[in-house]
PyMOL Python script that loads the backbone (N, CA, C, O; Angstrom):
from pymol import cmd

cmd.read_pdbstr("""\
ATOM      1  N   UNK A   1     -33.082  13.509  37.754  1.00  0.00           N
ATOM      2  CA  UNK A   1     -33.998  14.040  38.753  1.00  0.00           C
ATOM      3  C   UNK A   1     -34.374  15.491  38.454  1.00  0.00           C
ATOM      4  O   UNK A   1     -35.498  15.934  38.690  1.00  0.00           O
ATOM      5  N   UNK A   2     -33.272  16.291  37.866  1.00  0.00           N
ATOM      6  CA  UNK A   2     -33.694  17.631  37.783  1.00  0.00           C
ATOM      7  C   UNK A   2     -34.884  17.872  36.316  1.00  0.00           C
ATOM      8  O   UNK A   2     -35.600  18.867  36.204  1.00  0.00           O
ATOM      9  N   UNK A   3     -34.850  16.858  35.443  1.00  0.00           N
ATOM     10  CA  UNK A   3     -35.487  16.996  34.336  1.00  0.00           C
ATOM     11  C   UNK A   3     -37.015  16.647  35.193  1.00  0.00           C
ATOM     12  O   UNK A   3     -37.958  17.022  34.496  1.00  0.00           O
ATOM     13  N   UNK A   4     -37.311  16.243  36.059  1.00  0.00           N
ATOM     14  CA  UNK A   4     -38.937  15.731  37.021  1.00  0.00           C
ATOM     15  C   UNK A   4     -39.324  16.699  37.578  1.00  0.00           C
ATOM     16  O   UNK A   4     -40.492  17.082  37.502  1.00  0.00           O
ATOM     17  N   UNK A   5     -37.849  17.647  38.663  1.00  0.00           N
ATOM     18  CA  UNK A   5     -38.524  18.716  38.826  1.00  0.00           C
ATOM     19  C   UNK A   5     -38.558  20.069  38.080  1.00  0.00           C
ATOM     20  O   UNK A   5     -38.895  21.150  38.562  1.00  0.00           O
ATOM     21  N   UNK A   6     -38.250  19.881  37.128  1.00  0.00           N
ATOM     22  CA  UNK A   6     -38.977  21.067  36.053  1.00  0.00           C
ATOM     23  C   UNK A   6     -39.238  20.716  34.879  1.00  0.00           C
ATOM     24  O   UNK A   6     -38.850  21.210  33.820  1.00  0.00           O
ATOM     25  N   UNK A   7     -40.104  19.591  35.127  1.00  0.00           N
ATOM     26  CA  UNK A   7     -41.355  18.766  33.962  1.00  0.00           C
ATOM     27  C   UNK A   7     -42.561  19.683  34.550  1.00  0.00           C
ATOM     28  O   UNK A   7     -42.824  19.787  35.748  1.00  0.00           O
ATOM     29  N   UNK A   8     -43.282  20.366  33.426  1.00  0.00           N
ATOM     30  CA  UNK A   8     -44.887  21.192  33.361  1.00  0.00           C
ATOM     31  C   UNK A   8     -45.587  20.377  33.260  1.00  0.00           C
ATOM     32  O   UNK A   8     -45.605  19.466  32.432  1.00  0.00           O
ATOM     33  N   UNK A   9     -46.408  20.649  34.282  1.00  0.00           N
ATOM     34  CA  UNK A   9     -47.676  19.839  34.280  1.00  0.00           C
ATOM     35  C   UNK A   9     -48.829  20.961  33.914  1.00  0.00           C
ATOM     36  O   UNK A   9     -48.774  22.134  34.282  1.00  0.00           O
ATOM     37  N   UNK A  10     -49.985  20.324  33.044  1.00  0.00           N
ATOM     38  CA  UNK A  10     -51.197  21.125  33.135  1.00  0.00           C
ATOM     39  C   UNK A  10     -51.986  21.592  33.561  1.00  0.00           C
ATOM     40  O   UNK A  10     -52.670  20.777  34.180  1.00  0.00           O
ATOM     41  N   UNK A  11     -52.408  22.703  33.614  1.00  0.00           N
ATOM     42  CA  UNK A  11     -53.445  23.081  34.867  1.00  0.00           C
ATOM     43  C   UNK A  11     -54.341  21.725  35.476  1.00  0.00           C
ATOM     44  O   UNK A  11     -54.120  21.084  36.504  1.00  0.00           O
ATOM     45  N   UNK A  12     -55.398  21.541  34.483  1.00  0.00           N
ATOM     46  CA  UNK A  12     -56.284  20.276  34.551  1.00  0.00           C
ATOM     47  C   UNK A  12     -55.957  19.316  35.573  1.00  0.00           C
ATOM     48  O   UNK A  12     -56.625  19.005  36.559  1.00  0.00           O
ATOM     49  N   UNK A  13     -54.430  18.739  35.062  1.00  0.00           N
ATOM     50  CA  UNK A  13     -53.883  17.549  36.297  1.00  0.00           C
ATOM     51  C   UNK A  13     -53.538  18.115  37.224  1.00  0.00           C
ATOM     52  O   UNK A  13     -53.645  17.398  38.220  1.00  0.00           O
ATOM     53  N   UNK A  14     -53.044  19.370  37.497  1.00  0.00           N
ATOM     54  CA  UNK A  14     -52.821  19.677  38.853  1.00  0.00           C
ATOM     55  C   UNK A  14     -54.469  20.192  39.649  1.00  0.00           C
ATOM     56  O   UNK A  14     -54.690  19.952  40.836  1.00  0.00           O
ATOM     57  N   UNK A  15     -55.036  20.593  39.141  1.00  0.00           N
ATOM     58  CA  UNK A  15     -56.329  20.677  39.956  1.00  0.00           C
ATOM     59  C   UNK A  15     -56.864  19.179  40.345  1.00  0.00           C
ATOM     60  O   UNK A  15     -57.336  18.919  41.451  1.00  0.00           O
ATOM     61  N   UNK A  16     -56.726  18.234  39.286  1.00  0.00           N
ATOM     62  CA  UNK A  16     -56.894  17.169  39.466  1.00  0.00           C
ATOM     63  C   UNK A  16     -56.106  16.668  41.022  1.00  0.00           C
ATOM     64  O   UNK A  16     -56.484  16.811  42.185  1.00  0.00           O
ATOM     65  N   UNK A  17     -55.215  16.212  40.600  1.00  0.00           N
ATOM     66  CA  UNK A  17     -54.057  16.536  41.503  1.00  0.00           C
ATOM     67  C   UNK A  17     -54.186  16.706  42.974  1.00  0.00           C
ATOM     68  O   UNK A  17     -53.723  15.914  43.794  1.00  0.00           O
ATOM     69  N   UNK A  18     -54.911  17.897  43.284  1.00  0.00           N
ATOM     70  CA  UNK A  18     -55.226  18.831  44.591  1.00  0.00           C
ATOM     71  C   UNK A  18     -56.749  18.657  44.413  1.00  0.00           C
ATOM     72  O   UNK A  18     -57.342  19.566  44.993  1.00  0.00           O
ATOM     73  N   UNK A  19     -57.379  17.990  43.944  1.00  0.00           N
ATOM     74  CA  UNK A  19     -58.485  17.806  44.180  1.00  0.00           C
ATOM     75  C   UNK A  19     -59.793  18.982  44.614  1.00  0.00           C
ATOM     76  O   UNK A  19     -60.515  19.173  45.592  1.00  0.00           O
ATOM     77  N   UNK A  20     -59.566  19.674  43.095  1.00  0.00           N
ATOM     78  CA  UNK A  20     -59.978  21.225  42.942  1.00  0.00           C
ATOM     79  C   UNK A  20     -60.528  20.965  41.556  1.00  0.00           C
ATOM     80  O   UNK A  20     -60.432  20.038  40.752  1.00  0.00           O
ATOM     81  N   UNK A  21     -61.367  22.567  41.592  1.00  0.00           N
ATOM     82  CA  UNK A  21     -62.114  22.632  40.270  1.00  0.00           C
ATOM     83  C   UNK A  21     -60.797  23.249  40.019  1.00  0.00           C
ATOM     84  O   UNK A  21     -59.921  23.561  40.826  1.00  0.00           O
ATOM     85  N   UNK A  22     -60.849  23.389  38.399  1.00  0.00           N
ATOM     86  CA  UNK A  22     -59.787  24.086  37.593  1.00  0.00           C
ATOM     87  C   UNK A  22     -59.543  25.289  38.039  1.00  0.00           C
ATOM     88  O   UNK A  22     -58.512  25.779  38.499  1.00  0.00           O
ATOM     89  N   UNK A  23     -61.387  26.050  37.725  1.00  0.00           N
ATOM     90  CA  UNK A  23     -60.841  27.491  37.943  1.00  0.00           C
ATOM     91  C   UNK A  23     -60.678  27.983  39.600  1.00  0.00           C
ATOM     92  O   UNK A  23     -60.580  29.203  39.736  1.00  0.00           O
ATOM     93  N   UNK A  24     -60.656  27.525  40.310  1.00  0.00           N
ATOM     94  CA  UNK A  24     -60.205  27.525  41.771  1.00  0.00           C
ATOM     95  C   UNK A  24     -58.882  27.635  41.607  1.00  0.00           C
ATOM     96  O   UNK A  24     -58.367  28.518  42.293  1.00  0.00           O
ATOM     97  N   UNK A  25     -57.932  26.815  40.688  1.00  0.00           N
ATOM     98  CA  UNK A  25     -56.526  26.461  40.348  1.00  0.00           C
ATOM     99  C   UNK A  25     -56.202  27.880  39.916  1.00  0.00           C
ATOM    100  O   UNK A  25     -55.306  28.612  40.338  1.00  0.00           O
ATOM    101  N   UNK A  26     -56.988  28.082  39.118  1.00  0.00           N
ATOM    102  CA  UNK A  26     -56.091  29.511  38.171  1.00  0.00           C
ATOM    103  C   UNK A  26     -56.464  30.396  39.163  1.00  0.00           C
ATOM    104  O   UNK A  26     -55.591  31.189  39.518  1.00  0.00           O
ATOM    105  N   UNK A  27     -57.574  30.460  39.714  1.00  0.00           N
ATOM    106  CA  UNK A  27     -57.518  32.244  40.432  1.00  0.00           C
ATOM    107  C   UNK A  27     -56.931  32.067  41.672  1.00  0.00           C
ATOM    108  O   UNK A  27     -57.141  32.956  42.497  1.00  0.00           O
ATOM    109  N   UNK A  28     -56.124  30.960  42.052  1.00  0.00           N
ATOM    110  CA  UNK A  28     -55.290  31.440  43.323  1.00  0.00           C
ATOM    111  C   UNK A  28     -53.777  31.522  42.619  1.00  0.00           C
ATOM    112  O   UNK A  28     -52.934  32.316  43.034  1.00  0.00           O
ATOM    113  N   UNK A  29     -53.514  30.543  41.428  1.00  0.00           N
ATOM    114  CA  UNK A  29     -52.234  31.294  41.085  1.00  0.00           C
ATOM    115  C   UNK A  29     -52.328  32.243  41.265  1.00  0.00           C
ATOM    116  O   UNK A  29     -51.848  32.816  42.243  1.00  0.00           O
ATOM    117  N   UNK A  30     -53.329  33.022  39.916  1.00  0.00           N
ATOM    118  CA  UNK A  30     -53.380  34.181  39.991  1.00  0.00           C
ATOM    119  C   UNK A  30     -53.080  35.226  40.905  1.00  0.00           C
ATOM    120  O   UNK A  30     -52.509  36.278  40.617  1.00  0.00           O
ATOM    121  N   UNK A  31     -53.493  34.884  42.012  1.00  0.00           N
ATOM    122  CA  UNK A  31     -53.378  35.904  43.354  1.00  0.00           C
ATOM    123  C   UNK A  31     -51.965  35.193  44.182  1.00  0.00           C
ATOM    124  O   UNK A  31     -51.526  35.734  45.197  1.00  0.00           O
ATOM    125  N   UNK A  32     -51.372  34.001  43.642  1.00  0.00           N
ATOM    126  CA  UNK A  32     -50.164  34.326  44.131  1.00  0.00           C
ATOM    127  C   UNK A  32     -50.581  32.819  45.479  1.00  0.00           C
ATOM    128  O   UNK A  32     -49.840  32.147  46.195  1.00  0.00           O
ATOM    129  N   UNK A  33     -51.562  32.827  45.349  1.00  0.00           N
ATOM    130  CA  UNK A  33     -52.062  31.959  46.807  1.00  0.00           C
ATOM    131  C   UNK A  33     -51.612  29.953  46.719  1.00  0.00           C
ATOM    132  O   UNK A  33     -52.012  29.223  47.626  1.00  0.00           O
ATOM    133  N   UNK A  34     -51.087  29.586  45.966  1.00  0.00           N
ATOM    134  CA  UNK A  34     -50.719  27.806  45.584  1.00  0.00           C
ATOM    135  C   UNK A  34     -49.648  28.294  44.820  1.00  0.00           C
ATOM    136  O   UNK A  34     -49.601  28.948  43.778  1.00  0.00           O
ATOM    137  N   UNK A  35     -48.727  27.788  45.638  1.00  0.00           N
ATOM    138  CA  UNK A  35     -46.749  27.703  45.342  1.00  0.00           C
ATOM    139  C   UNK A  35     -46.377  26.468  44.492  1.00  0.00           C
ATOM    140  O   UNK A  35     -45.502  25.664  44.813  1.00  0.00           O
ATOM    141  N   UNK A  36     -47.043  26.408  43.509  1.00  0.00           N
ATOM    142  CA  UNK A  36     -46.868  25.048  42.742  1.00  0.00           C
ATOM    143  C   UNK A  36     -46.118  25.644  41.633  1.00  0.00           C
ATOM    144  O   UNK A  36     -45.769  24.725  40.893  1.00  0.00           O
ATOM    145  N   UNK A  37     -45.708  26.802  41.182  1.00  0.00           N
ATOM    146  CA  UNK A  37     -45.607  27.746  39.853  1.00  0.00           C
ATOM    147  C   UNK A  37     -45.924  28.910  39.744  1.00  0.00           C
ATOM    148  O   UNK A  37     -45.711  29.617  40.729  1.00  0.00           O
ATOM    149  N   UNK A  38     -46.580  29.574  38.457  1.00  0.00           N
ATOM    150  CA  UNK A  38     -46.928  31.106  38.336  1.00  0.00           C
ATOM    151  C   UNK A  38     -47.735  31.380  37.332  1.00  0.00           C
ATOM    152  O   UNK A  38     -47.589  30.520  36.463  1.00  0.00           O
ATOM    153  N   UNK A  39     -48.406  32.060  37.082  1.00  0.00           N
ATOM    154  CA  UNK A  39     -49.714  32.391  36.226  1.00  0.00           C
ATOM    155  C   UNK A  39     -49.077  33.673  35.669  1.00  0.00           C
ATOM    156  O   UNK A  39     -48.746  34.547  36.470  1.00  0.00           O
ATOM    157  N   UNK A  40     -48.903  33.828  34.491  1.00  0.00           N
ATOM    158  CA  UNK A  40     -48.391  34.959  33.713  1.00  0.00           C
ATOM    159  C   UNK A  40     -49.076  35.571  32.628  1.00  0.00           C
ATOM    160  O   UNK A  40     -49.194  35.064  31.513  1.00  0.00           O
ATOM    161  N   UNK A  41     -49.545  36.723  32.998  1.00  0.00           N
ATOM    162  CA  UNK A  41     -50.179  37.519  31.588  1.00  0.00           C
ATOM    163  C   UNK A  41     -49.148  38.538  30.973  1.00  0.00           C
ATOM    164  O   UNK A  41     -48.598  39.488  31.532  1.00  0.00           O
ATOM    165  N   UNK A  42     -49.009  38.018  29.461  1.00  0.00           N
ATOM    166  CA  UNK A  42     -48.581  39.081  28.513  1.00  0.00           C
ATOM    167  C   UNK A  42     -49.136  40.720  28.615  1.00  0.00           C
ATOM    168  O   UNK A  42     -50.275  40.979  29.003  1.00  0.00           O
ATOM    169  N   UNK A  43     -48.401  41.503  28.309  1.00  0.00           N
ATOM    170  CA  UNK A  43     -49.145  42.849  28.722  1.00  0.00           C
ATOM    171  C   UNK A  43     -49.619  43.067  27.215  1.00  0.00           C
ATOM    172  O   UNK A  43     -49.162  42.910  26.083  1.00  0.00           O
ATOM    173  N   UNK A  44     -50.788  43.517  27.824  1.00  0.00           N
ATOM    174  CA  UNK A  44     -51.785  43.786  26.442  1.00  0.00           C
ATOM    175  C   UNK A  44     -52.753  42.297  26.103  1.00  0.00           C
ATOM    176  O   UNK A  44     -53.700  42.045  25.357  1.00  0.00           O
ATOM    177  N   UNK A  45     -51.988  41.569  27.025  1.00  0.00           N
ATOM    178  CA  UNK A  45     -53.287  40.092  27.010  1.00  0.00           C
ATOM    179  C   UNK A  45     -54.248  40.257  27.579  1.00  0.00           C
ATOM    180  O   UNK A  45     -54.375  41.164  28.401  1.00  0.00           O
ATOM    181  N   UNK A  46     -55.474  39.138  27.180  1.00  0.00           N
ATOM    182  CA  UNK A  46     -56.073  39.234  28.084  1.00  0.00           C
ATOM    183  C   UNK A  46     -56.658  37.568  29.031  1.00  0.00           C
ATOM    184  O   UNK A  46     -57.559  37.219  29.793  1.00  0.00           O
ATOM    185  N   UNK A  47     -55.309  36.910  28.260  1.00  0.00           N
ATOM    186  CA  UNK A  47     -55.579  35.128  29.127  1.00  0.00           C
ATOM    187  C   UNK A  47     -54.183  35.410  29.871  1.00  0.00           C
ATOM    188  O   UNK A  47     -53.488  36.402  29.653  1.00  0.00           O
ATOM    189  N   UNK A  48     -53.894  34.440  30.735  1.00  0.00           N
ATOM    190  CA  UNK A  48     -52.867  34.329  31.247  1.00  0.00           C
ATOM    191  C   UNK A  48     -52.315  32.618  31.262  1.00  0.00           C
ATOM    192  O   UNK A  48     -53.142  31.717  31.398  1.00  0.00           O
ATOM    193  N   UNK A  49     -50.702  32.304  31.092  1.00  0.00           N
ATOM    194  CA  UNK A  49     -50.181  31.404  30.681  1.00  0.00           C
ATOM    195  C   UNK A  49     -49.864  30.723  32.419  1.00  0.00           C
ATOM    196  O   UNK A  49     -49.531  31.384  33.402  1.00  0.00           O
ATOM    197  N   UNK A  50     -50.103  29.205  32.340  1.00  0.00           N
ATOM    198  CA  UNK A  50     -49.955  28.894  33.297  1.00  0.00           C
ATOM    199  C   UNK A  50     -48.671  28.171  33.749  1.00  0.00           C
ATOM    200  O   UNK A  50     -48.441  27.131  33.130  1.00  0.00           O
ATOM    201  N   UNK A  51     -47.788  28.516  34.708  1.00  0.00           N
ATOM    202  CA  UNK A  51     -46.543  27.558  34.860  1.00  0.00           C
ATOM    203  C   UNK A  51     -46.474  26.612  35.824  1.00  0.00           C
ATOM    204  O   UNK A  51     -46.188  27.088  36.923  1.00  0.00           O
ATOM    205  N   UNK A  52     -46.642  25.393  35.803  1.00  0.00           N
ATOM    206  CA  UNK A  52     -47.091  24.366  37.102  1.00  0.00           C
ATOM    207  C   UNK A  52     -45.876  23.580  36.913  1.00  0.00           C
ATOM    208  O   UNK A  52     -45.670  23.083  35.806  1.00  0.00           O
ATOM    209  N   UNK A  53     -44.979  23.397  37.950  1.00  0.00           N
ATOM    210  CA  UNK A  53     -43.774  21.997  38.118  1.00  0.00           C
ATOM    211  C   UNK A  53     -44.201  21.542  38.631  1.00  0.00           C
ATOM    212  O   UNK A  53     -44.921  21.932  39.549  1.00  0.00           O
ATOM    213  N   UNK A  54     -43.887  20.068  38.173  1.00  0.00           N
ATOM    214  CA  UNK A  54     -43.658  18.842  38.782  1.00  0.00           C
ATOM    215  C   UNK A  54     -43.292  18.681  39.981  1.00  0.00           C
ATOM    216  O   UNK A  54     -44.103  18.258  40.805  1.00  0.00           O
ATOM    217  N   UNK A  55     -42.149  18.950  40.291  1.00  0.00           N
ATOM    218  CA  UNK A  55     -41.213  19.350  41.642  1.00  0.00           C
ATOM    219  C   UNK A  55     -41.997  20.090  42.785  1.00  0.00           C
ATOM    220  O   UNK A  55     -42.099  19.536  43.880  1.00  0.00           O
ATOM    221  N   UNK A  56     -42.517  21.241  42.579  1.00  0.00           N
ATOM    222  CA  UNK A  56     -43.361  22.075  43.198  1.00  0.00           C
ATOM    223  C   UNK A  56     -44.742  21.281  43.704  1.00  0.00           C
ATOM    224  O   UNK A  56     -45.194  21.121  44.838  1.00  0.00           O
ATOM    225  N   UNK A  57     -45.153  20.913  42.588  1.00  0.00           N
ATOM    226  CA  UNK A  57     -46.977  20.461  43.034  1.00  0.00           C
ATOM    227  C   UNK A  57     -46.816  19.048  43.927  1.00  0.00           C
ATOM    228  O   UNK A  57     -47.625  18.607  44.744  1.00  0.00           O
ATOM    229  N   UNK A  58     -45.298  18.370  43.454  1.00  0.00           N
ATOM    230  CA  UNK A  58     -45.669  17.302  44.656  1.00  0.00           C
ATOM    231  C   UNK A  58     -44.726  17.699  46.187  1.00  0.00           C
ATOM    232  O   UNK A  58     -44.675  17.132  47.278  1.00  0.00           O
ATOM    233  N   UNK A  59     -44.177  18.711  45.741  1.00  0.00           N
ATOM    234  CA  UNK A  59     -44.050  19.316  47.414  1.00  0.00           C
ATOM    235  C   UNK A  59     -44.831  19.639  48.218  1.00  0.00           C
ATOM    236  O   UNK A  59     -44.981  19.140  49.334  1.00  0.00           O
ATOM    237  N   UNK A  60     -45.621  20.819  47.568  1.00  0.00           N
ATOM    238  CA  UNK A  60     -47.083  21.116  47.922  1.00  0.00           C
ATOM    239  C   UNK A  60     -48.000  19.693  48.653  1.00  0.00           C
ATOM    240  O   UNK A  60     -48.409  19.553  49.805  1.00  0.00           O
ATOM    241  N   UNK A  61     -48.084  18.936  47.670  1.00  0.00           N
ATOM    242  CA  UNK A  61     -48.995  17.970  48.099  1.00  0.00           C
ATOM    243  C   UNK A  61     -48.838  17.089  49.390  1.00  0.00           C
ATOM    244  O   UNK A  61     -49.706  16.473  50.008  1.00  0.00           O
ATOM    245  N   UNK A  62     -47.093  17.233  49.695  1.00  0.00           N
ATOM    246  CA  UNK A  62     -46.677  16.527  50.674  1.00  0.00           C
ATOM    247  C   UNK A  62     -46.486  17.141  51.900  1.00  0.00           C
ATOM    248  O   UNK A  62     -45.938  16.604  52.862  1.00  0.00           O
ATOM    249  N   UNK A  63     -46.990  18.406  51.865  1.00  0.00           N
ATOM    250  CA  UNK A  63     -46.936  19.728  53.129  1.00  0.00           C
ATOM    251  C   UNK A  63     -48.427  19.682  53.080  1.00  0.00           C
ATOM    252  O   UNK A  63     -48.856  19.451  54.210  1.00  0.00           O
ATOM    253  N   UNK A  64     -49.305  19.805  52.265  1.00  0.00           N
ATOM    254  CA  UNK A  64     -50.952  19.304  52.548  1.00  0.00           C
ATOM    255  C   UNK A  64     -50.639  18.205  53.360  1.00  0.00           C
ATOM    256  O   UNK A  64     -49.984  18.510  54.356  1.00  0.00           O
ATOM    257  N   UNK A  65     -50.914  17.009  53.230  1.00  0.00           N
ATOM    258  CA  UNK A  65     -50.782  15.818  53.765  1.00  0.00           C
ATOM    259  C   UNK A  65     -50.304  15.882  54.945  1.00  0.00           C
ATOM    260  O   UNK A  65     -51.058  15.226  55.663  1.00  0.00           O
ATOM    261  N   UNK A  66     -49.118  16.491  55.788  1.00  0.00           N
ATOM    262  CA  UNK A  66     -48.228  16.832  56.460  1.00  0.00           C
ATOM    263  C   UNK A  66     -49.260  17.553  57.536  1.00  0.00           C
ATOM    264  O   UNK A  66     -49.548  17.025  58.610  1.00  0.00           O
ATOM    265  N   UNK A  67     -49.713  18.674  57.153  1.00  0.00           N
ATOM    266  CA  UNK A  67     -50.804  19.668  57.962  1.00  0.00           C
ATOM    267  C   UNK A  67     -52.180  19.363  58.098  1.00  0.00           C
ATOM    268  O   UNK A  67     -53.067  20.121  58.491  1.00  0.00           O
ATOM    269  N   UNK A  68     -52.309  17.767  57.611  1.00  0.00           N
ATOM    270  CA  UNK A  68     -53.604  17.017  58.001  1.00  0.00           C
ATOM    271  C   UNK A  68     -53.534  15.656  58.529  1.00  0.00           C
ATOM    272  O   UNK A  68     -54.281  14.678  58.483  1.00  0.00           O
ATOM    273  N   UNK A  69     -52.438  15.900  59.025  1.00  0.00           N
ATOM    274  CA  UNK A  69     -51.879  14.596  59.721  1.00  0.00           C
ATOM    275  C   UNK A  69     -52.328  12.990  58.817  1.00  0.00           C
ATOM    276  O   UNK A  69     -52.586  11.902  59.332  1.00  0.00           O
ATOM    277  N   UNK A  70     -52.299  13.317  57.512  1.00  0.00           N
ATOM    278  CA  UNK A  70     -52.076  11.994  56.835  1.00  0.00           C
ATOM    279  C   UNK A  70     -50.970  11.331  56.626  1.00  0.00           C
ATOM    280  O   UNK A  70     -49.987  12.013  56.338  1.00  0.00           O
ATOM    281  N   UNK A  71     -50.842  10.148  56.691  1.00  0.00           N
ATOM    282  CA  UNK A  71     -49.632   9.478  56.890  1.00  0.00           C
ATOM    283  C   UNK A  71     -49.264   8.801  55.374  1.00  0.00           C
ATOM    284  O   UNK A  71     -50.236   8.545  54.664  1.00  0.00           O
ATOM    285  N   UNK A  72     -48.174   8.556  54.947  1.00  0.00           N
ATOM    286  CA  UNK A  72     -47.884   7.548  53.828  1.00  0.00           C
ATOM    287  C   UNK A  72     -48.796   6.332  53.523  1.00  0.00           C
ATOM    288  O   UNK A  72     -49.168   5.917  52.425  1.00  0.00           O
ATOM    289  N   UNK A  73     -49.123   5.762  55.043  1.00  0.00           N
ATOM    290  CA  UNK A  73     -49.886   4.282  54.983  1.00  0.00           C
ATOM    291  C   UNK A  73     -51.281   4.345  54.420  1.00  0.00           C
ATOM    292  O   UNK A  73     -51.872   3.315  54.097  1.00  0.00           O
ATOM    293  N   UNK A  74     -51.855   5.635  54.289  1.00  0.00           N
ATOM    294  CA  UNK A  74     -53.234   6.263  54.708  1.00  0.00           C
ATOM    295  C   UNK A  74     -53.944   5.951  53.093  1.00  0.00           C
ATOM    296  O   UNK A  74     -55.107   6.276  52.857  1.00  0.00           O
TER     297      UNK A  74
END
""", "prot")
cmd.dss("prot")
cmd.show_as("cartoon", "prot")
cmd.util.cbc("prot")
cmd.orient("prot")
């Protein structure tokens, strides 16, 4: 179980995922705003590396769901 929740997923599928454009995905890491992981720039970079778990993005997804009153059956 612990190897699922800290399996990386790619940006792509997690926007996928959350049902987002990509770059919507990166600029709220960025700002810290979607608890799925962390967006990290090297100093002196100028891309930043993206860290998305497994564990995380389907927590997330199940506290969305949760705060829109969707149910399992749905």
């Amino acid at each position: 179980m612990d190897g699922e929740i800290m399996e990386r997923v790619y940006p792509r599928q997690a926007a996928k995922e959350l049902n987002m454009d990509i770059d919507t995905l990166r600029l709220m890491m960025q700002a810290e705003r979607l608890p799925i992981g962390y967006a990290f720039k090297k100093p002196g970079k100028k891309k930043y590396s993206y860290y998305i778990y497994r564990g995380l993005l389907d927590d997330y997804k199940k506290r969305l769901k949760g705060s829109y009153g969707f149910s399992k059956e749905a």
